[in-house]
C-alpha atoms as an extended CHARMM CRD file, in Angstrom:
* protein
*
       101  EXT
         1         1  UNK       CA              0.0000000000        0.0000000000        0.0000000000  PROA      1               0.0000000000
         2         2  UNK       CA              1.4740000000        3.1710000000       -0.2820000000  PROA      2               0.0000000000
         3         3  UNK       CA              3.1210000000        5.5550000000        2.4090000000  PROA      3               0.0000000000
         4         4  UNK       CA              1.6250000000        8.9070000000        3.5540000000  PROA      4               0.0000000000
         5         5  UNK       CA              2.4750000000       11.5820000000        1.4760000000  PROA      5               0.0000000000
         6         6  UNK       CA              2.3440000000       15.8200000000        2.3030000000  PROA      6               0.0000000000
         7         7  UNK       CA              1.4330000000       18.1930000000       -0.7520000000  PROA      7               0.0000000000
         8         8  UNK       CA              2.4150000000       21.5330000000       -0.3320000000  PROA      8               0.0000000000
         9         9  UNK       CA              1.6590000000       25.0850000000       -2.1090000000  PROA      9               0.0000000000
        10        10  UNK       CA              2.4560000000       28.7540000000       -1.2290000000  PROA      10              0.0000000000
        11        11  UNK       CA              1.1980000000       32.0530000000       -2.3030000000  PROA      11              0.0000000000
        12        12  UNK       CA              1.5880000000       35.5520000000       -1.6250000000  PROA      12              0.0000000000
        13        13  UNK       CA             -0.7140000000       38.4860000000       -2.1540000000  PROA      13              0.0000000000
        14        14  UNK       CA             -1.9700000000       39.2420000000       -5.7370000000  PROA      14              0.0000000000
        15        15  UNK       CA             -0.0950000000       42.4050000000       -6.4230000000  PROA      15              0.0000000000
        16        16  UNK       CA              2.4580000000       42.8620000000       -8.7400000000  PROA      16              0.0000000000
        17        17  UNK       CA              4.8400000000       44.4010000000       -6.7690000000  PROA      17              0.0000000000
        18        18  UNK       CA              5.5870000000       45.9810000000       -3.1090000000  PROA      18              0.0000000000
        19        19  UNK       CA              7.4340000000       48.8720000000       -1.8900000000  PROA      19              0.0000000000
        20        20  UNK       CA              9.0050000000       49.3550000000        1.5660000000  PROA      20              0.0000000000
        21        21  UNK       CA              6.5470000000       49.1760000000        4.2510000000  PROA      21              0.0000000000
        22        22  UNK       CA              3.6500000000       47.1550000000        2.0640000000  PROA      22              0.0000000000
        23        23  UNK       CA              2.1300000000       44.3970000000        4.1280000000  PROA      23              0.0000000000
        24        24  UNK       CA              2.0470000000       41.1430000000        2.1570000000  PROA      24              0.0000000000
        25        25  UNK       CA             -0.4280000000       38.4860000000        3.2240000000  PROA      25              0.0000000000
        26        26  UNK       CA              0.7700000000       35.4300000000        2.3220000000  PROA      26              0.0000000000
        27        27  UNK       CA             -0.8020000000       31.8080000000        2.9450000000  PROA      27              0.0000000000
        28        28  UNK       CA              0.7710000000       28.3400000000        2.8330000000  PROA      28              0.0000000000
        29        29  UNK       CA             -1.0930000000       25.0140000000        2.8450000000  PROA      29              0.0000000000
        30        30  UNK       CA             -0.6790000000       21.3090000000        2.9360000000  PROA      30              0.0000000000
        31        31  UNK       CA             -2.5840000000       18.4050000000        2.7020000000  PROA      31              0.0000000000
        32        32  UNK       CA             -2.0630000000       14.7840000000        3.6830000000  PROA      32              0.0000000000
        33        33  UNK       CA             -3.1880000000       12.4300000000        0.2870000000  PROA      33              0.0000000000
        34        34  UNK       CA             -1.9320000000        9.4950000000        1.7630000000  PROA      34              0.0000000000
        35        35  UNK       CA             -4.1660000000        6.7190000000        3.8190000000  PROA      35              0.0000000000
        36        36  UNK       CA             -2.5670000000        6.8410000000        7.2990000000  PROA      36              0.0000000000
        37        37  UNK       CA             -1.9700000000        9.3540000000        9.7780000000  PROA      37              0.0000000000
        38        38  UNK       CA              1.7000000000       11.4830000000        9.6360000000  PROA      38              0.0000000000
        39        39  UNK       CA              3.1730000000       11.8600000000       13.2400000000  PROA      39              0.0000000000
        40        40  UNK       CA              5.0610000000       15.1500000000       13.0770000000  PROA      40              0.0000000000
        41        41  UNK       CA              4.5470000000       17.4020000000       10.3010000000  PROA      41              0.0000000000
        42        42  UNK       CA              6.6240000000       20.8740000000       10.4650000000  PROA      42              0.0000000000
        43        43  UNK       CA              6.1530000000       22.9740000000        7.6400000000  PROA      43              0.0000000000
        44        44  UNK       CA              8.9860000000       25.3660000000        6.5010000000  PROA      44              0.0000000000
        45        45  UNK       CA              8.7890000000       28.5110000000        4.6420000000  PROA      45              0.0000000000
        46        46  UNK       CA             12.1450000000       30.8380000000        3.9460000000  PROA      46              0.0000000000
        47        47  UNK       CA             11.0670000000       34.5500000000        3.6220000000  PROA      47              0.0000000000
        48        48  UNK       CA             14.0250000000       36.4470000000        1.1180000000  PROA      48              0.0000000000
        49        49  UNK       CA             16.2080000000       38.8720000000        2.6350000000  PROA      49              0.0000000000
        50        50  UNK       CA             13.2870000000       41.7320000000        1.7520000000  PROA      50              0.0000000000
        51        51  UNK       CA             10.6660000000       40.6160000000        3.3580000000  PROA      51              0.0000000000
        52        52  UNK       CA             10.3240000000       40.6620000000        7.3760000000  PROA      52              0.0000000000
        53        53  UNK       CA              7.7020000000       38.8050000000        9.3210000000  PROA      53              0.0000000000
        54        54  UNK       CA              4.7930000000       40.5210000000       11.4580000000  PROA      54              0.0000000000
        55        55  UNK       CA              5.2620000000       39.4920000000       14.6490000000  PROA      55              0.0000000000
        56        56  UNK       CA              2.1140000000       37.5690000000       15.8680000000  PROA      56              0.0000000000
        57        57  UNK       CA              0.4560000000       37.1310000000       12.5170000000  PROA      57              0.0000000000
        58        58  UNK       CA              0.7690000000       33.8020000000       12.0890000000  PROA      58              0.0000000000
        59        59  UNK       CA             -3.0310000000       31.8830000000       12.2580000000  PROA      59              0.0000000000
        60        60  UNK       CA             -4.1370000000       28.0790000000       11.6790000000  PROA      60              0.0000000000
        61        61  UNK       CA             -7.3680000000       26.3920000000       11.8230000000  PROA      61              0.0000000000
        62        62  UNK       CA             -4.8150000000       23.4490000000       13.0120000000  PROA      62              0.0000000000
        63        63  UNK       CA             -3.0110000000       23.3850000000       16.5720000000  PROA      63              0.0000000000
        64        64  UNK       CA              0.3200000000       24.3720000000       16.5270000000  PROA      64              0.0000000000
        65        65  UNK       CA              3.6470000000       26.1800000000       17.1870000000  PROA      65              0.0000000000
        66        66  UNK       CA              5.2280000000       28.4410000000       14.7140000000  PROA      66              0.0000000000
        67        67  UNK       CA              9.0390000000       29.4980000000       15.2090000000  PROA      67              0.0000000000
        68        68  UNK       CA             10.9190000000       32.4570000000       13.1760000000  PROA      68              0.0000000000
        69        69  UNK       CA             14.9680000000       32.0060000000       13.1070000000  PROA      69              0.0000000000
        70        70  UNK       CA             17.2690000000       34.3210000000       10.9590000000  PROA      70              0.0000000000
        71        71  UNK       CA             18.9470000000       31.9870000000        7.7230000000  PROA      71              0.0000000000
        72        72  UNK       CA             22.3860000000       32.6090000000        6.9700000000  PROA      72              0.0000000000
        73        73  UNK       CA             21.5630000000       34.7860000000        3.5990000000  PROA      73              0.0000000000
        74        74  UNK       CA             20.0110000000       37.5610000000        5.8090000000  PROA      74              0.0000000000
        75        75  UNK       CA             16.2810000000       36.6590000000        5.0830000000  PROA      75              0.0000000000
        76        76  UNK       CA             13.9370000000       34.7160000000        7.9760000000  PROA      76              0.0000000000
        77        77  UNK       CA             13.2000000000       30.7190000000        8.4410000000  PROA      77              0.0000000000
        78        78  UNK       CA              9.7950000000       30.1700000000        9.7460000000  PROA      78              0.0000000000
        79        79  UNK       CA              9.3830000000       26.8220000000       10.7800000000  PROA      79              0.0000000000
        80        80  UNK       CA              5.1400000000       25.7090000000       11.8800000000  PROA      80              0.0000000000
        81        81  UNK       CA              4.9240000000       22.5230000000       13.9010000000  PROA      81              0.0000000000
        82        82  UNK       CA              1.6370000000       20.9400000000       14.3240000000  PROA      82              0.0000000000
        83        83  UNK       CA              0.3170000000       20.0790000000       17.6660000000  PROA      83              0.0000000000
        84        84  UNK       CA             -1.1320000000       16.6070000000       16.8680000000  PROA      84              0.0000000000
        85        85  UNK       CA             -0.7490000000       13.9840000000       14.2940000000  PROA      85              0.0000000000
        86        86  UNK       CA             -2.0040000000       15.2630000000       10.7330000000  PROA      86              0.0000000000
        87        87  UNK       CA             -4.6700000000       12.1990000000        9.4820000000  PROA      87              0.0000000000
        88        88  UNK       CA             -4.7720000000       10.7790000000        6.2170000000  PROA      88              0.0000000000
        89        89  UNK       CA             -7.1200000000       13.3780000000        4.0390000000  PROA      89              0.0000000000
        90        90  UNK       CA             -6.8970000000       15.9860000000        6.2030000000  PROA      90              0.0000000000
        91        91  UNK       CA             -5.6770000000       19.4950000000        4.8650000000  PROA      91              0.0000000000
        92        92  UNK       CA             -4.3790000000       22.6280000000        6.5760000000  PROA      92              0.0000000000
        93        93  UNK       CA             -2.9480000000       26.4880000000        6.0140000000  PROA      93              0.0000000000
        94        94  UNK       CA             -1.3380000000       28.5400000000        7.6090000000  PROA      94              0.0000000000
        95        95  UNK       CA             -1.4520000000       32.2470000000        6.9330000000  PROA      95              0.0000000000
        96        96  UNK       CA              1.2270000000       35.0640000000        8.1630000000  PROA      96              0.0000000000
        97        97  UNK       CA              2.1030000000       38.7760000000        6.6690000000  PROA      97              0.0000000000
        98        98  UNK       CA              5.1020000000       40.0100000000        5.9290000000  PROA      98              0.0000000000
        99        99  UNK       CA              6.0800000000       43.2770000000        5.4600000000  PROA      99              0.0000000000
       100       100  UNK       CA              8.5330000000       44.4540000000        2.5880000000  PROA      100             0.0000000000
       101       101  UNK       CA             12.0170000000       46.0600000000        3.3930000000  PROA      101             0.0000000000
């Protein structure tokens, strides 16, 4: 039979383009398409060096915790871990702004 598997996607706001100070709302989801249950799912997403997270933006419909490091090319690491098990079928987002340097 075959394993669990995680599809992801991202996306950003619609506009075209953003100047310093523009808030960008941007969303990333996932969904488990595989028949069995995935124990710890943490879902990564590497902002570039001119965007900067908002501080307490972060929301899920899904229990979790999210953590923002630095990376070593000057832009941010946000790493999500869910709180419980993520079951076979079930789907998830997280959403977060950003604002642009």
């Amino acid at each position: 039979s075959a394993g669990p598997e995680l599809t992801l996607g991202a996306k950003l706001d619609d506009q075209q383009s953003a100047h310093p100070g523009d808030v960008i709302s941007c969303r990333s989801w996932f969904y488990n398409d595989g028949g069995r249950e995935l124990q710890t799912v943490r879902i990564l997403d590497h902002l570039s060096p001119r965007l900067e997270y908002v501080e307490g933006s972060a929301s899920s419909e899904l229990e979790g915790r999210l953590t923002v490091d630095h990376d070593d090319y000057g832009g941010q690491l946000l790493r999500f871990e869910l709180g419980a098990p993520l079951e076979g079928g079930t789907s998830g987002e997280i959403s977060f702004r950003a604002v642009a340097k």
